[in-house]
TORSE-730577 format. One record per residue (C-alpha): x, y, z. Coordinates in steps of 0.1 Angstrom, whole numbers, plus 5000, padded with zeros to 4 digits. Example, Ala and Ser with C-alpha at 12.3 -4.5 7.8 and 13.67 -1.06 7.14 Angstrom:
TORSE-730577
512349555078;513749895071;
END
This chain:
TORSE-730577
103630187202;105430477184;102130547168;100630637196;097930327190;097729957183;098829827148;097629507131;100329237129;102429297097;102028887090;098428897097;098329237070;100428957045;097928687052;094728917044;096329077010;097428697001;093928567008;092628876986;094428756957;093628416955;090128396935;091428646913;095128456903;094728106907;090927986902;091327756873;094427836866;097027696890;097227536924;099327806946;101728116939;104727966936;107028236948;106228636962;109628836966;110229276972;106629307000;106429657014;104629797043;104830217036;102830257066;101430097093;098129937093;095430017119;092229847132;089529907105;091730027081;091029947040;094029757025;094429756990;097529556974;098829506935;100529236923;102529176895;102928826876;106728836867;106328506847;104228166846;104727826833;103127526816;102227256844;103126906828;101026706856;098026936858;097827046819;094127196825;095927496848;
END
């Protein structure tokens, strides 16, 4: 590569910060993220790398059927 050595999948990088994020947005509370928009990559990610992510909840709403999330 033009990094001069192997980089992890970007959509295996989205799948591990998605996968961080679920027990700490949705247990209890909701049954999925409904949307996820504006997902960077500022750098490539490398085998053994730490990956930290943020997220920020733009808005939520009231679930009708499931009234207990």
């Amino acid at each position: 590569t033009r990094w001069q050595r192997p980089i992890v999948n970007p959509l295996i990088t989205l799948s591990i910060v998605i996968g961080m994020h679920v027990p700490d947005m949705t247990a209890g509370t909701t049954h999925g993220n409904l949307g996820m928009t504006d997902m960077e990559y500022p750098v490539p990610v490398y085998p053994g790398d730490t990956i930290r992510s943020r997220t920020t909840i733009a808005e939520k709403r009231e679930s009708k059927s499931y009234p207990d999330c």
